[in-house]
N, C-alpha and C positions, 0 to 999 in steps of 0.2 A: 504493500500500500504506500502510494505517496503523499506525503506533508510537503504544505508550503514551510519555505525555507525559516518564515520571520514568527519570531515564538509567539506575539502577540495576538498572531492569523491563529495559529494554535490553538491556544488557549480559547480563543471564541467559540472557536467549532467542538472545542472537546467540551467545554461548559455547556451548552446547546444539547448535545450530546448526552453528558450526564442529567442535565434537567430534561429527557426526552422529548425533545422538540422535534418533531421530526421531518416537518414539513417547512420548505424554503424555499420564498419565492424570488428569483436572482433576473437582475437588470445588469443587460452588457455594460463591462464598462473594463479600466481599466486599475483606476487605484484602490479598487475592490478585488482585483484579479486574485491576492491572496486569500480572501474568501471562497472566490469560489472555486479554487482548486483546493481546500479544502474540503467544502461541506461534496462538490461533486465526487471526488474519491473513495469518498466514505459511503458503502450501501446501506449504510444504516437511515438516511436522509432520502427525502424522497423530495427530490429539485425538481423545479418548473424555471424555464425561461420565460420570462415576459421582457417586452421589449420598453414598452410607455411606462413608466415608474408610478402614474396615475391609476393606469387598469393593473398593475401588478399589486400596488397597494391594495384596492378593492378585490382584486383577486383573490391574494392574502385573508383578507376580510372575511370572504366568505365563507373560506373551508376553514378560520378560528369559529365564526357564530354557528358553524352546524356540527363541528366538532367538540365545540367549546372548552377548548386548549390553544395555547400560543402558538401561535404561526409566523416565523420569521420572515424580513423581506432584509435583501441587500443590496444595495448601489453604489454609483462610484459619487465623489462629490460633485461637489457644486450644484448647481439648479436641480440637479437630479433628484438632489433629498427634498427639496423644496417639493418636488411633484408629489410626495408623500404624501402631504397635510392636510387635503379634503379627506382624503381615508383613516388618517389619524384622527382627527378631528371627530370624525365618525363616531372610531372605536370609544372615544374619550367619552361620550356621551352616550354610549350604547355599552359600555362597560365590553369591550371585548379586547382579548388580549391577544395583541399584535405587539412583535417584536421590530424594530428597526437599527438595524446594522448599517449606518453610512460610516462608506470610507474618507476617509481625511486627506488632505496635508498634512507634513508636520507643522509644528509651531511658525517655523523662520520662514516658511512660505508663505503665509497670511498675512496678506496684507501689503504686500509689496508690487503686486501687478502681476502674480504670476496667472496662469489659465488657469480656467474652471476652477477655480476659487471663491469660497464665499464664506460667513461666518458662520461655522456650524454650530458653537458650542451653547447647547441650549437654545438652539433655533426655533423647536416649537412651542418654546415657550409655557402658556396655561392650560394647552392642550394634552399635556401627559404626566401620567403620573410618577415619571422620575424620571429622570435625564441623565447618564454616568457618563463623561470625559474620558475617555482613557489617556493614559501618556504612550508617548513613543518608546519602541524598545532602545536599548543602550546599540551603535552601531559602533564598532572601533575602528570601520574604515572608513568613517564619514569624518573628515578635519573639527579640527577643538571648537572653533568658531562658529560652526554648525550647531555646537552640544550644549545648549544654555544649561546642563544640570551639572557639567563638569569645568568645575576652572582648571588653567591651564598649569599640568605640574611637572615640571620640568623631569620628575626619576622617572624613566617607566614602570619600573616593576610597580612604587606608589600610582601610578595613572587606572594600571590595569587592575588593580584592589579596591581601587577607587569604582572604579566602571565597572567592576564585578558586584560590589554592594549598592552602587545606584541600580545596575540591574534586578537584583534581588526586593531590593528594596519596589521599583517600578509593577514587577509582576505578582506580588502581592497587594497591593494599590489596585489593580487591574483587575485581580481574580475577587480581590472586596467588591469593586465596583459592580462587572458582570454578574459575580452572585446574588446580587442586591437588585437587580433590577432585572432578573430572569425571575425570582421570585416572589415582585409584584406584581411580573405580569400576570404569572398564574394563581397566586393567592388573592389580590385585589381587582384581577380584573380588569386589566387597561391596557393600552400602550405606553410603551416604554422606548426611548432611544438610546441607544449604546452609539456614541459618537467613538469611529477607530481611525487613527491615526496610523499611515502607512508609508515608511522612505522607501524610496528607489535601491535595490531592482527589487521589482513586483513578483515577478515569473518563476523565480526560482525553487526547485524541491530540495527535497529530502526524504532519505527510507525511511528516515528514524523519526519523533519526534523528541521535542527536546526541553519540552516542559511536562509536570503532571498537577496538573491543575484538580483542587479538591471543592468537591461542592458543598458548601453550606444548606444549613435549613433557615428558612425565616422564621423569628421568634413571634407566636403567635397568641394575642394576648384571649383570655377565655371570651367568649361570647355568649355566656349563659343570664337570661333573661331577666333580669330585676324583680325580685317576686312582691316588692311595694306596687312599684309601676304595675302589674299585670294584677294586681288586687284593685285596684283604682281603676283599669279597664275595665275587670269585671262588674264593680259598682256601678260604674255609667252605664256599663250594658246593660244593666238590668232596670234600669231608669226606661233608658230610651225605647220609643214604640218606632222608631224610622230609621233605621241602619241602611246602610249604602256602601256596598262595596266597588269598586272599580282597580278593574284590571287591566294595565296598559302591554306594552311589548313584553313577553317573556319568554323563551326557550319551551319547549313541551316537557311535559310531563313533571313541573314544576310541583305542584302541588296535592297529597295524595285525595283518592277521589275519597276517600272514608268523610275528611273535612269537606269537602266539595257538595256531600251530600248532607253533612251536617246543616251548614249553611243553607241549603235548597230548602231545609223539613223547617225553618223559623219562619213564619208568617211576617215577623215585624223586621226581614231582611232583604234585597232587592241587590242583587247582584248584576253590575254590568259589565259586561267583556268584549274588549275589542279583535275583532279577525285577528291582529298579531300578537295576542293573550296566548294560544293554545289553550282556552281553559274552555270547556264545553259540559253544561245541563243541562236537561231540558223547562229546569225551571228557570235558568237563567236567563237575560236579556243581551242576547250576543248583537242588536242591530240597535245602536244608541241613538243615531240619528233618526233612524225609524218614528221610536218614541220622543225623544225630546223638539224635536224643528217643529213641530206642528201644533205644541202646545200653548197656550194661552196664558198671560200672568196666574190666573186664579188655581189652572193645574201646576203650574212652579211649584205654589205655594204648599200642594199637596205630594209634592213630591221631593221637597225640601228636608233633608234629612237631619236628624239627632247627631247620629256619628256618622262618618264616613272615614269607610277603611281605603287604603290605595294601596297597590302591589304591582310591582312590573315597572317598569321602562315609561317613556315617553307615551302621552296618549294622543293620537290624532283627532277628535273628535274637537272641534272647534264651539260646537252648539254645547256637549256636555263641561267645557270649559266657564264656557261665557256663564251656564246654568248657575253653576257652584261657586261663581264668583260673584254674582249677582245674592243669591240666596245659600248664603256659608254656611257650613255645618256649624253645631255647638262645637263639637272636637271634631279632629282631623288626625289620624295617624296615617303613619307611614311603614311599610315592615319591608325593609331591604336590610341584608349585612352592612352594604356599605355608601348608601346616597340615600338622599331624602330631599326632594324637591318639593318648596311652597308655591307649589302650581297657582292654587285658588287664596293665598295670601291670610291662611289662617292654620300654618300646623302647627297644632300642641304637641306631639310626641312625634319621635321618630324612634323605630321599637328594630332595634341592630340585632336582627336575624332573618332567616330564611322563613318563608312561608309555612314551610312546614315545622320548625321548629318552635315558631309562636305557638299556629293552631293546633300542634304538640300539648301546649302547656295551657294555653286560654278554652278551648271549646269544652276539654273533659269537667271541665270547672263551671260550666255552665249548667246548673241543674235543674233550671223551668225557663220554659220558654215564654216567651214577653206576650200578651195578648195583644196584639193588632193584625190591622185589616191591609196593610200595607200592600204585601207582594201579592193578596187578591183584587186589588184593587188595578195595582200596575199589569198584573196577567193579562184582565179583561182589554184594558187598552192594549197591551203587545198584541192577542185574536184579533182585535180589530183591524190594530194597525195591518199584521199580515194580510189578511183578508183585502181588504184595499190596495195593497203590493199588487199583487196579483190580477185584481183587476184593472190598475194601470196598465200593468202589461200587457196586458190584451185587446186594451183600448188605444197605446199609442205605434206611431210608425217607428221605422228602421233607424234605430240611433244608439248612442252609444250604451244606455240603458238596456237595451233588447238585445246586444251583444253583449254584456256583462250577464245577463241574464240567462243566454244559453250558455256562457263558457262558464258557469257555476254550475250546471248541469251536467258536463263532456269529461269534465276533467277527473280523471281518472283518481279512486277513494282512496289509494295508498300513495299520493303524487307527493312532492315537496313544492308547495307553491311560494313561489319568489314575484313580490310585487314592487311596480315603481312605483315612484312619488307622485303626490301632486295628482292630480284626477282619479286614477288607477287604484291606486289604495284609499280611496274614499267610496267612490262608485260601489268595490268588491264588500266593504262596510255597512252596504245598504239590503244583503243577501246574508241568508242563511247558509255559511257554508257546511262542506263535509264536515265531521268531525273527526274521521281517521284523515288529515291532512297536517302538515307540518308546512309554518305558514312564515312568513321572514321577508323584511322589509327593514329598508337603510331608514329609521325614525329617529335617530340622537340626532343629528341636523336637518333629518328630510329634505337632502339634498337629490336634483337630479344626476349630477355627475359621472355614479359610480354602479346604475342600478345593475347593469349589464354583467359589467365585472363580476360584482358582488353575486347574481347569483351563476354564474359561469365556476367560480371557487366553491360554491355550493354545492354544486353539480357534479364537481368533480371529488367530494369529498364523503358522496353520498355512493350507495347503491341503486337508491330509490331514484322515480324520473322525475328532475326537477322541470316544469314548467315556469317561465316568467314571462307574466303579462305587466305588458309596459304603453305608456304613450311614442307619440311619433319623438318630441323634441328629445324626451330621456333617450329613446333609443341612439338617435342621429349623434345627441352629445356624446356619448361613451361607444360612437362606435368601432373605435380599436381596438375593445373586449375582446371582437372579434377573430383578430390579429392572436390566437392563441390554439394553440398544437394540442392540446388536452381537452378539448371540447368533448365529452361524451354521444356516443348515436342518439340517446335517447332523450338527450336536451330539446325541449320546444319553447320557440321563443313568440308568443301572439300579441302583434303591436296594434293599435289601436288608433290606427289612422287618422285624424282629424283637421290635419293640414293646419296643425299651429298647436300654440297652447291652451288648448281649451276653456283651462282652468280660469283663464284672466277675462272668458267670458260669462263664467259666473260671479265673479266677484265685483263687486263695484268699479264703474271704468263706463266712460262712452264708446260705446261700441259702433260698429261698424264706419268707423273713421282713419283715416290714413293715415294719422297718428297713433292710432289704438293697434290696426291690423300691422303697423311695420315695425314699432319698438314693445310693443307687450305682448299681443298674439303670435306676432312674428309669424303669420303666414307662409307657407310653402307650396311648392309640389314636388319633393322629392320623394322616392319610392327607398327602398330596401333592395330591389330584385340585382342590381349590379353587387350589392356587400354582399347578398347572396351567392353571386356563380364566383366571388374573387377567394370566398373563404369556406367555400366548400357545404352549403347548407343547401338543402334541398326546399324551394320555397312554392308557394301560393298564396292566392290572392281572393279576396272576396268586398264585393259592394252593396250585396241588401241579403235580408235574413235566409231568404233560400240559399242563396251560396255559402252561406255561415252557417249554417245547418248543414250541408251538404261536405264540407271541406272538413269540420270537426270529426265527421262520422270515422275517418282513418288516420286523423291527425296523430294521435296517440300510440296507435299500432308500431311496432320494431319497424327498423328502418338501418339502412345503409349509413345513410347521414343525419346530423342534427336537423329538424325541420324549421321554418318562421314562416307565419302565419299572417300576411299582411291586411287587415280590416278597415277597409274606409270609409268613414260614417262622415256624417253631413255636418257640414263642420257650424252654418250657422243657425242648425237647428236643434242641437244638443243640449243646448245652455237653457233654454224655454222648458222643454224637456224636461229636466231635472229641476227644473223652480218651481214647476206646477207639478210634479209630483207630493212637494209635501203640504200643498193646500188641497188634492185631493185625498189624501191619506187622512184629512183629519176626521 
């Protein structure tokens, strides 16, 4: 087996190694080259070339949130690490742990005008959560002048004891750092950047290696539940007649069903779950917007809760936002190990454990259940509400609605559905989905950027077939996703046509003006069909519900190649569409 030649290269890839990392996703380049002769070497590692350091980022992304474990990336410097930070950024707010390995200059480079230079140290700044500098290794063919850690000593034999204990000294510095920051990524959850410094020459092996680098544990302080705090919980609880739970982004299988059901059998509880919850009852309220867009002050008031519990991630729902800020709870917790956001501007507790280890300790402690009429109250309205779904559907034309509507139908019960931002994961919010589905969307910044990437990493980290329904602009922006050698056959990608951003024709804005359609709709007519024959996807097309019916019936089926599914729906009739849905729904 060969080692790069520079102990520092070493030491990364062995530490990666011993914290089994195993997956790497590598961006050509050059003062990285020690890296990746490295980690490629070793079959312990399972490397991915990507080329755009933007779609290798979210690449990365996606095979950490479906595997949920650290996933490394590594580039060479300069602007390249810059491309990272929409996908950092990402992880930082979706709590998913991504590794970032940029290579460096040394010190006396920076900042003098040499190329692809830029200031790495602590680049991203409040996006991560820790940032480790490494130092350069000791070189003793590189001149004194070069060496700011050694002054200049005229004995050699003293130069070389000297240089032998600054090196020592260096690699222990180095291996604190790397341990330190391999270990929040997968204890806390985040990304992390290991800034590595690398002198000239790059290239070169060795049989042997020449450090042995030992791995630490992170010291982990107890997380066991405050038994005051969780007595004072259950006091309120048994006070209050109107509990509320809501459930934003989470991972599947977060939470066991034993609690799941507890929660369903209390009448004075109403639980709501968003598509990228993973959490599914049938007593529950998985279509928020369903119920709350069409309610009137007087029903707020009635559905205005005592406490409201909150669990998971980021919530998309804009209406049950506005709801909870308007009309706050008495209390407000939060139960995550390690974030707690004052979404609605009133939380009292933030209760640092996992879901299940609360409703662990707080549900079996519950021993009568509260008399109220709450969740019978909001059931009747959810029958209704669906009941009216349905018959919208069958009352309006061909639009983006009535394609959202049959592709919650087609797609296959055991699929991994990957969704983009912005229209697409709101729309899919409006429907009863499967519940054997595994469901993932970019929601810490819901950016459109990286939806592609993200679930292409997904796709490939899965067995299952991942589907990603997206809009036209998300698709077009990240379409060098494409540009990637790992694509699975059983990848389908279904875009949602509407020759702009549709979204900004729902939201307030004067429409249909030339300043509206060129800087915020951003109109088009570009298609898909040429990213198709360039990158090897087998594609078709569809423009009113019979061909969309017709093209899904085999979309799904094995195939030679990954398929994309192009759907063109009317771009300025969608928007109407979807506004008068929720005044006929009420």
């Amino acid at each position: 087996m060969e080692y790069p030649k520079i102990p520092l290269a070493q030491t990364v890839v062995e530490l990666c190694k011993l914290k089994e990392i195993k997956h790497i996703v590598i961006s050509p380049g050059s003062r990285n080259a020690p890296l990746t002769i490295g980690f490629t070497s070793d079959l312990y590692f399972n490397c991915y070339s990507i080329v755009d350091e933007r779609c290798a980022a979210f690449f990365a992304l996606g095979i950490a949130q479906k595997l949920r474990e650290p996933v490394a990336i590594a580039c060479t410097s300069g602007s390249a690490v810059l491309n990272y930070y929409p996908a950092i950024s990402e992880a930082y707010y979706s709590s998913i742990p991504l590794v970032v390995l940029s290579a460096d200059r040394p010190k006396h480079l920076i900042g003098i005008g040499d190329g692809q230079t830029i200031n790495q140290k602590d680049v991203f700044g409040n996006h991560i959560i820790y940032s480790a500098n490494l130092k350069l290794d000791i070189n003793e063919n590189k001149p004194l002048k070069h060496r700011e850690e050694i002054p200049i000593i005229k004995n050699l034999e003293n130069k070389l004891e000297r240089m032998l204990g600054l090196q020592k000294n260096i690699q222990s510095f180095n291996e604190e750092e790397i341990n330190k920051a391999l270990n929040l990524a997968k204890f806390k959850s985040g990304p992390v950047h290991i800034n590595i410094p690398f002198d000239e020459p790059l290239y070169e092996r060795v049989n042997t290696i020449s450090v042995d680098p030992k791995s630490t544990a992170l010291s982990l302080k107890s997380s066991k539940i405050d038994q005051s705090e969780l007595k004072e919980c259950i006091d309120d609880w048994y006070v209050a007649k109107r509990k509320m739970l809501l459930i934003g982004v989470m991972p599947p299988n977060q939470i066991d069903q034993r609690w799941l059901n507890d929660l369903a059998n209390d009448d004075s509880v109403v639980v709501f779950t968003e598509t990228t919850s993973n959490i599914h009852h049938p007593k529950f309220f998985p279509c928020i917007d369903k119920i709350i867009a069409p309610l009137e002050s007087s029903d707020f008031s009635e559905l205005q809760p005592d406490i409201l519990i909150t669990i998971g991630g980021m919530i998309v729902s804009k209406k049950i936002k506005a709801f909870l800020r308007q009309y706050q709870p008495k209390h407000h917790w939060h139960i995550d190990e390690h974030n707690a956001n004052d979404t609605f501007f009133c939380l009292e507790r933030h209760i640092i454990a996992t879901p299940n280890e609360f409703f662990s300790e707080f549900l079996p402690k519950i021993t009568h259940v509260t008399k109220s009429t709450y969740l019978e109250y909001w059931t009747k309205v959810k029958r209704h509400r669906n009941k009216m779904h349905q018959l919208y559907i069958d009352k309006i034309p061909f639009s983006d609605f009535t394609v959202f509507s049959a592709l919650i139908k087609s797609i296959p019960g055991k699929a991994i559905l990957q969704l983009g931002n912005s229209s697409t994961v709101r729309y899919t919010q409006l429907f009863n989905i499967n519940t054997h589905w595994e469901v993932f969307c970019n929601r810490g910044t819901s950016g459109i950027d990286g939806s592609t990437s993200t679930a292409i990493g997904c796709a490939v980290a899965s067995k299952k077939q991942t589907v990603f329904i997206t809009g036209d602009l998300s698709f077009f922006y990240d379409s060098n996703a494409l540009w990637n050698n790992y694509i699975p056959k059983n990848f389908r990608i279904i875009i949602i046509n509407n020759q702009g951003g549709g979204i900004f024709r729902i939201l307030p804005g004067h429409k249909n003006t030339e300043n509206f359609d060129y800087f915020f709709e951003t109109k088009h007519n570009l298609t898909a069909v040429q990213l198709c024959d360039m990158y090897g996807f087998e594609y078709s097309t569809a423009d009113d519900q019979e061909a969309v019916n017709s093209e899904l019936e085999n979309f799904f089926k094995p195939s030679l190649q990954p398929k994309l599914l192009e759907i063109f729906t009317p771009r300025t009739e969608n928007d109407s569409i979807l506004l008068n849905y929720f005044d006929f729904i009420k």
